[in-house]
C-alpha positions as CSV (number, residue, x, y, z in Angstrom):
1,X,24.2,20.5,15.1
2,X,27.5,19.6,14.3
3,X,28.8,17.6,10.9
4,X,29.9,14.6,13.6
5,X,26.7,14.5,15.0
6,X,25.1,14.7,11.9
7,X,27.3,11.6,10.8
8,X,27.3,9.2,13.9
9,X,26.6,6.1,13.4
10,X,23.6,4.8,15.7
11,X,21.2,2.1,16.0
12,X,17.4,3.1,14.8
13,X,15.3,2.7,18.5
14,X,12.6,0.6,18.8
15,X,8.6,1.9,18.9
16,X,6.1,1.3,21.2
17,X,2.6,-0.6,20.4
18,X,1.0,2.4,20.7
19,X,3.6,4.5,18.6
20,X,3.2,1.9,15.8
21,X,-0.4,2.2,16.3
22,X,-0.4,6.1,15.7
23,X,1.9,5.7,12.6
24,X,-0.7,3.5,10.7
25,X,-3.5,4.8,11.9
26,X,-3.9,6.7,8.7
27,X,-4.0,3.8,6.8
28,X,-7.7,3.2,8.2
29,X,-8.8,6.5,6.5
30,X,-6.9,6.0,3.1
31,X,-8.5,2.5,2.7
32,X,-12.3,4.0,3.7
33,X,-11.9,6.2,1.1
34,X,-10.2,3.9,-1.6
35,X,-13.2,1.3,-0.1
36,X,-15.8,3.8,-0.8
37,X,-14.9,4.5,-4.3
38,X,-14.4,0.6,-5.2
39,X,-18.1,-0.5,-3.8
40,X,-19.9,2.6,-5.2
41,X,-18.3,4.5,-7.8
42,X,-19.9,1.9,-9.9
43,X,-23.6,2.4,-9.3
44,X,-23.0,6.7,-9.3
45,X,-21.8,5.8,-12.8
46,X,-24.8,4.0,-13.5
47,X,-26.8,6.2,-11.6
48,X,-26.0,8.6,-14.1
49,X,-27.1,6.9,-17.0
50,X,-23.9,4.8,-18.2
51,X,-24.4,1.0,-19.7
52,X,-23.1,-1.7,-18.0
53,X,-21.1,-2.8,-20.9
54,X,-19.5,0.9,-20.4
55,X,-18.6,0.4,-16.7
56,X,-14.9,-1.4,-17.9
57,X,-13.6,2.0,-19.8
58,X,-14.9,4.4,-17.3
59,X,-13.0,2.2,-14.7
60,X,-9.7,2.0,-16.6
61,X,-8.5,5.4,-15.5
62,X,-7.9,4.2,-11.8
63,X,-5.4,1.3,-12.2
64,X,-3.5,3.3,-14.9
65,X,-3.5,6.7,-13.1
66,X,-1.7,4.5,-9.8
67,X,0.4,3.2,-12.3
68,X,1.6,6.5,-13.0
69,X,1.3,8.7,-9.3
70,X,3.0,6.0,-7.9
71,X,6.3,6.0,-8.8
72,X,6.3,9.6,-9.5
73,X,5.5,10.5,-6.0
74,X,7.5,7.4,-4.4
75,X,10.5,9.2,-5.9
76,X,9.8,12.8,-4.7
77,X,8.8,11.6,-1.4
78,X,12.3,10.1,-0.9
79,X,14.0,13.4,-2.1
80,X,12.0,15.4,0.2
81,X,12.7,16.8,3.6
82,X,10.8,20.2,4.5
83,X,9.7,21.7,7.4
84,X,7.1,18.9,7.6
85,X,9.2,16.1,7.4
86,X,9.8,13.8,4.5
87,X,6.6,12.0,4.1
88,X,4.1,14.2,5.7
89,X,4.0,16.5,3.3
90,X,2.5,13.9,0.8
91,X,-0.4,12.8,3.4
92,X,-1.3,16.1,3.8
93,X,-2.0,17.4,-0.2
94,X,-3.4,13.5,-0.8
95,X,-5.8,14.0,2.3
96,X,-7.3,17.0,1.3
97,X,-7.5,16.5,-2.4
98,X,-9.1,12.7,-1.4
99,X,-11.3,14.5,0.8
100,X,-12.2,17.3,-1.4
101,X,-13.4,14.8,-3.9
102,X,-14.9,12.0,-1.7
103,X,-17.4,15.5,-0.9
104,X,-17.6,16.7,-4.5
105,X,-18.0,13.0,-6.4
106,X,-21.5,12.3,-4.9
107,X,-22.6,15.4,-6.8
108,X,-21.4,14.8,-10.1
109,X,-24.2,16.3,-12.1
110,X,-23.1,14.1,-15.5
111,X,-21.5,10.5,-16.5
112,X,-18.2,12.7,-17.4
113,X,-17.7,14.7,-14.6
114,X,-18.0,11.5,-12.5
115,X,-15.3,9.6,-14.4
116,X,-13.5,12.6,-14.0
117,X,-13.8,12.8,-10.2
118,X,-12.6,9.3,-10.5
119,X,-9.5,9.9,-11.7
120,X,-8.8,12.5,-9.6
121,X,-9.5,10.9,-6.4
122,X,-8.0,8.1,-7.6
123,X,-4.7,10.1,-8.0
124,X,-5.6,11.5,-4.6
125,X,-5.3,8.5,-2.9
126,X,-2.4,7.5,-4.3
127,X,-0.3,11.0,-3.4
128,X,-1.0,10.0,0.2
129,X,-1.1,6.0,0.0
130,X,2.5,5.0,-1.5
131,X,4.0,7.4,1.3
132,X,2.5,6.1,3.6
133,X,3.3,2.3,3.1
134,X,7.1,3.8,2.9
135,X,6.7,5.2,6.3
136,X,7.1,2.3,8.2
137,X,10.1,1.4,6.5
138,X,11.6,5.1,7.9
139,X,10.0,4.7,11.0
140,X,10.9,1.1,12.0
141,X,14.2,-1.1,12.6
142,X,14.2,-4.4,10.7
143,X,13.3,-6.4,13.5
144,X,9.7,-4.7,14.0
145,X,8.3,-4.2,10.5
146,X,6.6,-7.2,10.1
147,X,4.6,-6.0,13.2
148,X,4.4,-2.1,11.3
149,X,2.9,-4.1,8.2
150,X,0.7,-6.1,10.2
151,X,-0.7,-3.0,11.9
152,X,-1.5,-1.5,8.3
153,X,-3.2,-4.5,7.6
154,X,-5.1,-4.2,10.3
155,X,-6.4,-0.7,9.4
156,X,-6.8,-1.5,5.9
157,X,-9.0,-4.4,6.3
158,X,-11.1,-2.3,9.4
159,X,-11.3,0.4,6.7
160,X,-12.5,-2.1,3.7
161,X,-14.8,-4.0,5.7
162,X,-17.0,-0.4,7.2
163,X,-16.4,1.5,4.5
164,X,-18.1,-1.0,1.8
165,X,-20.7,-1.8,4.2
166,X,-21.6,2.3,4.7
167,X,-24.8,2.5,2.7
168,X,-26.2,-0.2,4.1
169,X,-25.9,0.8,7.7
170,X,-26.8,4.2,7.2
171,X,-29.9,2.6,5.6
172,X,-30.5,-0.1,7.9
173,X,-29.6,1.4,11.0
174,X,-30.1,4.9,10.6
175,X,-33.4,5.3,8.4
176,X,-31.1,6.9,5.6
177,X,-32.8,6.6,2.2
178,X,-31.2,4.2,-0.5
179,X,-33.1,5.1,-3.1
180,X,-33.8,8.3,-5.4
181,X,-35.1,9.7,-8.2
182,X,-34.3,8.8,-11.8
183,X,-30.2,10.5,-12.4
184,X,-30.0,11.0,-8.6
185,X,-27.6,9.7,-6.2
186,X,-29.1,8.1,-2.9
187,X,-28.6,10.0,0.2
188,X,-27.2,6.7,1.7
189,X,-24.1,7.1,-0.7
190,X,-23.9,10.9,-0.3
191,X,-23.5,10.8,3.2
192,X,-21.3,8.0,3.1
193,X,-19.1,9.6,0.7
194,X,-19.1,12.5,3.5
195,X,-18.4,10.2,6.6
196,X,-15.5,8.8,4.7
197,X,-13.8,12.1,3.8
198,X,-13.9,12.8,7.3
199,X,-12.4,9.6,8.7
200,X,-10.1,9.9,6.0
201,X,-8.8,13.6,7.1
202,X,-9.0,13.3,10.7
203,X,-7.3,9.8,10.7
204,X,-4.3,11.1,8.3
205,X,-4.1,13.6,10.3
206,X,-3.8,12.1,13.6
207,X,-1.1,9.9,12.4
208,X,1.2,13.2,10.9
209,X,0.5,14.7,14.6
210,X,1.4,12.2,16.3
211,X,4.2,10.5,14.7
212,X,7.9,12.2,14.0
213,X,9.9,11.7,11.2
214,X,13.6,11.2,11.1
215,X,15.7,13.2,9.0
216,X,18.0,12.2,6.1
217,X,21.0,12.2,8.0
218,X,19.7,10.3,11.2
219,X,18.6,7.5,8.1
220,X,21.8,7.4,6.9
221,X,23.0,6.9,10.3
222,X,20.6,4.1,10.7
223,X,21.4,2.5,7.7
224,X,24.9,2.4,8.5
225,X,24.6,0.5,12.0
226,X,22.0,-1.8,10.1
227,X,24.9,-2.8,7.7
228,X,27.4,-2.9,10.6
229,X,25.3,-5.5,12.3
230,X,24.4,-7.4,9.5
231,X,28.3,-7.5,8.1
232,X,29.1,-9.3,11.9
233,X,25.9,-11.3,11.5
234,X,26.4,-13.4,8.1
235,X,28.5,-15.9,9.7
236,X,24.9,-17.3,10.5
237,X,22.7,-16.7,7.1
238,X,22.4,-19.3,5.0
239,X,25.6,-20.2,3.2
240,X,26.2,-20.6,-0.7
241,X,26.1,-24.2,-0.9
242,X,22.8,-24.2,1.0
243,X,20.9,-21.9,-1.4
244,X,22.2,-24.7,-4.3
245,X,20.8,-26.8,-2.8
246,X,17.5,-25.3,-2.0
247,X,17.4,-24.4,-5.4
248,X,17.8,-27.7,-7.3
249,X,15.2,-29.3,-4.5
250,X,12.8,-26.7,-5.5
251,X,13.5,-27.4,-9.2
252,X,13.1,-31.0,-9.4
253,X,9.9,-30.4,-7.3
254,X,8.6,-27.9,-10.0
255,X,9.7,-30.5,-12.6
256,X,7.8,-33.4,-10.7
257,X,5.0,-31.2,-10.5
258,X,4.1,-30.5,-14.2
259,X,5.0,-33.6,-15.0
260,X,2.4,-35.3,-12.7
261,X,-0.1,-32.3,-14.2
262,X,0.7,-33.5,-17.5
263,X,0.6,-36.9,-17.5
264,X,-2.5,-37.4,-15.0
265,X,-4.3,-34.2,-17.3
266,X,-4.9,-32.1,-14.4
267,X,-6.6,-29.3,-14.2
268,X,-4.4,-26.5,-16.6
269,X,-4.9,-23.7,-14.2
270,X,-2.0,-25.9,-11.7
271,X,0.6,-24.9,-14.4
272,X,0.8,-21.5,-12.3
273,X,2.0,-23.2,-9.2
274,X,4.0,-25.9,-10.9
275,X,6.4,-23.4,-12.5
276,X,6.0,-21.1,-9.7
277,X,7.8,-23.3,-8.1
278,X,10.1,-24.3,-10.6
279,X,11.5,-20.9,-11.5
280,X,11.8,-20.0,-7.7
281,X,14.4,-22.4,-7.8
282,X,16.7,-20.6,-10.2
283,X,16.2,-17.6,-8.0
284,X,17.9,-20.0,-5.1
285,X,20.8,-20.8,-7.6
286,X,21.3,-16.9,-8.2
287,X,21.4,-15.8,-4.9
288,X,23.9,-18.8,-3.5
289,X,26.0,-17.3,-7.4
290,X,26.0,-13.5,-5.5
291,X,26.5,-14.7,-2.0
292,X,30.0,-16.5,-3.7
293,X,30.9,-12.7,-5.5
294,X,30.1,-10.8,-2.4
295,X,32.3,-13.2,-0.1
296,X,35.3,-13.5,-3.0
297,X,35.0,-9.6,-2.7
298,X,35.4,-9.4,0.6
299,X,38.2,-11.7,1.1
């Protein structure tokens, strides 16, 4: 392919339902394996012996280890483009390390080696989950993202909703047992630990067959027509003067607001909202301040 090629500009086509369906579809097995873990990581731990009161610090290692992967792998997956595209490559190693330990967790012979299994799938998930919520962004033009974010919303809450509820069907419905011996894990969690690893693989997976990636270059492309369009388009966004006065409005709103919780000693918990919305109002005054810079620029 030619350099011109490589640098015309073009606009970013539009997907199908059904193509947008295949690009999230992955979600659905990410959040039944991130479901899992939330609703029963809790009673292997206790399972194997740990105090309620200890539940907290065995738990801490999630949020801080997503703190940490995700960043680290947003910023390689935007540097990457391989052979299996740019984002792929990051569902693939987080689906089979979130697999691998959705099968091994269940089996955790101590308290230690659970909470370690934790953290690792934990860090699993993540590898394949912050990708994947920057897919759609690749994948999409502006105009249908909302409907790529809805679609992953969809899937996650399918996913949170049969995945928490596992055990209990399997139990219910199935004749699975939900009980064991003392420092055993039930068989209802075992095999739902080994359902969800499945759904998980087999539902990333579908989405990195059936979904193509676009390289760097055909981005860049993209992004260029997208700021074409949207320089010819300003002449209808909201000017300057209307974001000041949105802004004060939603100041003297904010203002009203704790002053009423104040004075009629309302509950303290409404100070959240009340200066919620007051300090969305300076955000107002600084965008109708850059709006004035960007058009003093360009003139």
């Amino acid at each position: 392919m030619s350099a011109d090629k490589h640098h015309k500009v073009t606009q970013q086509p539009q997907l199908s339902f059904w193509q947008i369906f295949n690009m999230c579809f992955g979600f659905l097995g990410i959040q039944f394996g991130f479901a899992l873990q939330n609703a029963n990581v809790s009673r292997i731990f206790q399972t194997l012996g740990a105090a309620i009161d200890d539940i907290p610090i065995l738990w801490i290692a999630a949020p801080l280890t997503g703190l940490i992967v995700q960043p680290i792998i947003g910023y390689m997956s935007d540097n990457t483009w391989n052979a299996l595209g740019r984002r792929r490559p990051y569902f693939l190693i987080g689906a089979v390390l979130t697999t691998l330990s959705l099968f091994i967790m269940p089996h955790s012979p101590t308290l230690w080696i659970a909470a370690g299994m934790l953290w690792i799938m934990d860090a699993s998930i993540n590898i394949a989950m912050e990708p994947f919520r920057a897919f759609v962004g690749d994948n999409l033009p502006k105009s249908q993202r909302t409907q790529g974010y809805a679609m992953q919303s969809f899937f996650i809450g399918i996913g949170a909703v049969v995945a928490s509820a596992m055990p209990y069907m399997l139990t219910n419905v199935f004749d699975v047992a939900n009980t064991a011996a003392a420092g055993e894990i039930a068989d209802s969690v075992r095999y739902s630990f080994y359902f969800g690893g499945a759904v998980l693989f087999i539902a990333v997976g579908w989405t990195m067959i059936s979904s193509k990636e676009y390289s760097p270059e055909e981005l860049a492309s993209f992004e260029q027509h997208a700021k074409h369009s949207q320089s010819i388009e300003n002449t209808n966004n909201r000017s300057h003067k209307q974001y000041q006065t949105g802004g004060i409005i939603w100041m003297v709103i904010g203002a009203i607001f704790t002053a009423a919780i104040i004075t009629q000693d309302l509950d303290k918990q409404l100070y959240i909202l009340s200066i919620g919305i007051f300090a969305f109002g300076p955000l107002q005054l600084f965008c109708a301040r850059k709006l004035t810079q960007t058009s003093l620029c360009e003139n």
